[in-house]
C-alpha positions in Angstrom: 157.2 159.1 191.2 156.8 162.3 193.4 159.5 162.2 195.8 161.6 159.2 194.5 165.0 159.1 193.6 164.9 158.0 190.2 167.6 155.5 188.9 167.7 154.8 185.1 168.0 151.6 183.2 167.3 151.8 179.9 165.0 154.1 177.9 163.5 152.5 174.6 162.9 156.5 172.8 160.5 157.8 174.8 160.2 154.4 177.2 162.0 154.5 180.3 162.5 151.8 182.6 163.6 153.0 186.2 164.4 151.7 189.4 162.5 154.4 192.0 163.6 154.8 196.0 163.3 156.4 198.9 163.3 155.9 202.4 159.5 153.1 202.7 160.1 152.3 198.9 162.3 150.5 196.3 160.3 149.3 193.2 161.3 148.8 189.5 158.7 150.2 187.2 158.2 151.3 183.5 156.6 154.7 182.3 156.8 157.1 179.2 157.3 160.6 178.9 154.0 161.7 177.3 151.6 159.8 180.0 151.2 160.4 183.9 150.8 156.5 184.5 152.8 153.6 185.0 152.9 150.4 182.5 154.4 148.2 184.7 155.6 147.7 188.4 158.0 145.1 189.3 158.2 145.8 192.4 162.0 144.4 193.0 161.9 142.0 191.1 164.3 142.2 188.0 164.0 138.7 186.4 160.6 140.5 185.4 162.3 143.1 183.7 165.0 140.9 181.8 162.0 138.8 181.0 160.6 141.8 179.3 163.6 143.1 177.8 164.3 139.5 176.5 160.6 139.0 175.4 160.9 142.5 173.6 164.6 141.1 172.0 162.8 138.2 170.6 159.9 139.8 169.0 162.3 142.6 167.7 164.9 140.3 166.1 163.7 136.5 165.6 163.0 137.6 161.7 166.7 138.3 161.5 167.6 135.2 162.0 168.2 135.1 166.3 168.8 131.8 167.2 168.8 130.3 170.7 172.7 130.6 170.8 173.0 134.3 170.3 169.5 134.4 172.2 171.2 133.2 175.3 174.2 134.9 174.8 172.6 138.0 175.3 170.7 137.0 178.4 174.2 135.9 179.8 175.1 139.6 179.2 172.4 140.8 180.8 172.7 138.7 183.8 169.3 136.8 182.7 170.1 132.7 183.2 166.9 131.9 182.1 167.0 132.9 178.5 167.6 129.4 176.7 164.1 128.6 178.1 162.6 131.3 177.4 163.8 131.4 174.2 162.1 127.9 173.8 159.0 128.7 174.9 158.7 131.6 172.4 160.2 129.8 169.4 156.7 128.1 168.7 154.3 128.7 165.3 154.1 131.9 164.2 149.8 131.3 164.6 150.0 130.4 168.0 152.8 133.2 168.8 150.4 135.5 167.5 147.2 134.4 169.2 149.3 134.3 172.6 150.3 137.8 171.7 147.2 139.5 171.3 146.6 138.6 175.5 150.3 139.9 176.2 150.1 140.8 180.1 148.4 136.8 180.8 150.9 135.3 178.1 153.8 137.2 180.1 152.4 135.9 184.0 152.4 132.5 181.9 156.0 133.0 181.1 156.9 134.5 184.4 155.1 131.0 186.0 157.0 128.6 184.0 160.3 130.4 184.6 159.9 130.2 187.8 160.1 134.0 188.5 156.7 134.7 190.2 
């Protein structure tokens, strides 16, 4: 991040996800405070950040009662016109949610793939 200009776009606590330039490079990426390394880089691409803020939506709130309505709604908001699919594909049984879970980064290229964002 050494000699970027750092733009903010949301922080999650200690979470930040940023969008980074100077005069070779424009990139979108996602760090924390406490550790000298990147999580993600997404390059310019935001639909993979709304993906990720609207995976991390749906996985925060679907025990609250979120349905596909308020769901897509929110992606709307956010400038995300993918969200009523993506919403469907996450809306499956809690077993298989889970088992997808546990290999997050492939689960979230799968998403990506079928939303036609990568």
């Amino acid at each position: 991040m050494s000699g970027l200009n750092i733009i903010p776009i949301y922080d999650e606590g200690e979470s930040f996800r940023v969008f980074g330039y100077n005069e070779t490079i424009q990139k979108i990426f996602h760090f924390e405070l406490e550790n000298d390394e990147i999580y993600t880089d997404y390059g310019t691409n935001w639909n993979l950040l709304l993906l990720d803020i609207m995976f991390q939506y749906f996985n925060d709130d679907i025990e609250n009662g979120l349905d596909i309505v308020k769901f897509k709604t929110v992606g709307e908001k956010l400038g995300f016109d993918k969200s009523e699919t993506l919403y469907k594909l996450l809306n499956i049984p809690v077993e298989e949610y889970n088992e997808k879970y546990n290999e997050i980064d492939s689960w979230r290229n799968e998403l990506a793939k079928k939303l036609k964002i990568l």
